[in-house]
C-alpha positions as CSV (number, residue, x, y, z in Angstrom):
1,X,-18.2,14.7,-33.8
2,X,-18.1,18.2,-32.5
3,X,-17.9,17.3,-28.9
4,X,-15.3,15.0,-29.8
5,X,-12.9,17.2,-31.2
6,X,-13.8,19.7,-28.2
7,X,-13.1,17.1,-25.4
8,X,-10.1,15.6,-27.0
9,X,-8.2,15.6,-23.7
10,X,-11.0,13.9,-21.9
11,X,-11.4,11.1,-23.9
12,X,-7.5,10.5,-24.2
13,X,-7.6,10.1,-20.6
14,X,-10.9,8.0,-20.1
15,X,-9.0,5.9,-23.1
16,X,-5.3,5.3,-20.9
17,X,-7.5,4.5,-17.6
18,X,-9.7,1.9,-19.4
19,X,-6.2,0.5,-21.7
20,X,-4.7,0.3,-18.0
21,X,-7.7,-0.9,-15.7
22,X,-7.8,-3.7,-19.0
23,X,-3.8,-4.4,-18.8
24,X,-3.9,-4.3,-14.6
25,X,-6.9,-7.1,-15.2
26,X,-4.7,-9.1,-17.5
27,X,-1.4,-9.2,-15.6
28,X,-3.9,-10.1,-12.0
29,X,-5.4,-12.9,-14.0
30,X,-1.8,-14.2,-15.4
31,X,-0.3,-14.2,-12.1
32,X,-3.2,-15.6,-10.4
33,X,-3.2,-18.1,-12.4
34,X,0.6,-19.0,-11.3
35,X,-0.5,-20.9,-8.3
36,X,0.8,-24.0,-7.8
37,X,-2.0,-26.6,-7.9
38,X,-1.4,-27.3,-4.1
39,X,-2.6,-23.6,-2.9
40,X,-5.5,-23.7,-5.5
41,X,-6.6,-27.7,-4.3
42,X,-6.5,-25.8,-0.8
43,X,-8.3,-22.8,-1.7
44,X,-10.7,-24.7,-3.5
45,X,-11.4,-27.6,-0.7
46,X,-11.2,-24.4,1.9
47,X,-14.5,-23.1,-0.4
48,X,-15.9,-25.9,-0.3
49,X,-16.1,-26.1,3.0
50,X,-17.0,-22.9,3.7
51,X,-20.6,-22.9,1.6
52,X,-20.9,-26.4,3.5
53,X,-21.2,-24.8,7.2
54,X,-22.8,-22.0,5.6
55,X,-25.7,-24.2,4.2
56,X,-25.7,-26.1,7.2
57,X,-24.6,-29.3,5.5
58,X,-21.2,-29.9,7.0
59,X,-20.1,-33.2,7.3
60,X,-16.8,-35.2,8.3
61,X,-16.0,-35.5,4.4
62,X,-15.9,-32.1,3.6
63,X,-13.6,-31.5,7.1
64,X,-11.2,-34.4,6.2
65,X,-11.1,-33.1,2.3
66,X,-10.3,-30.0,3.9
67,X,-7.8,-31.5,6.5
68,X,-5.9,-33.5,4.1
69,X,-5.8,-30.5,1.3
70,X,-3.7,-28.6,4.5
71,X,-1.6,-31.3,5.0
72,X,-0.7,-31.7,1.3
73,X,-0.1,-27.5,1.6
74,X,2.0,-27.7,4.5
75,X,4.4,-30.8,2.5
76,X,4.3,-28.8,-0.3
77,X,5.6,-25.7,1.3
């Protein structure tokens, strides 16, 4: 309790960087989450894709899923 009262000024700060690294995370997730379901259908199919090649299990349904989630993007627009 000592060191408490004798670092005072320490922990105030480590206590407004952790409120405002826990406030920055909340307002990133909140806007994140404002997507419209086009760009997250894109970004999702785009994923998708991307662990295909990177497995080595590509095929044409994961290119036209990825192909038609574009198209739908670029309507959208």
């Amino acid at each position: 309790m000592q060191v408490a009262k004798n670092r005072k000024k320490e922990l105030i700060i480590g206590a407004l960087v952790t409120g405002t690294i826990t406030v920055g995370g909340v307002v990133y997730h909140k806007i994140k989450s404002r997507q419209p379901e086009v760009v997250q259908n894109y970004h999702a199919a785009l994923r998708d894709y991307i662990d295909d090649v990177r497995s080595g299990k590509l095929s044409m349904e994961s290119i036209n899923c990825l192909m038609d989630s574009l198209e739908e993007f670029k309507q959208n627009k």
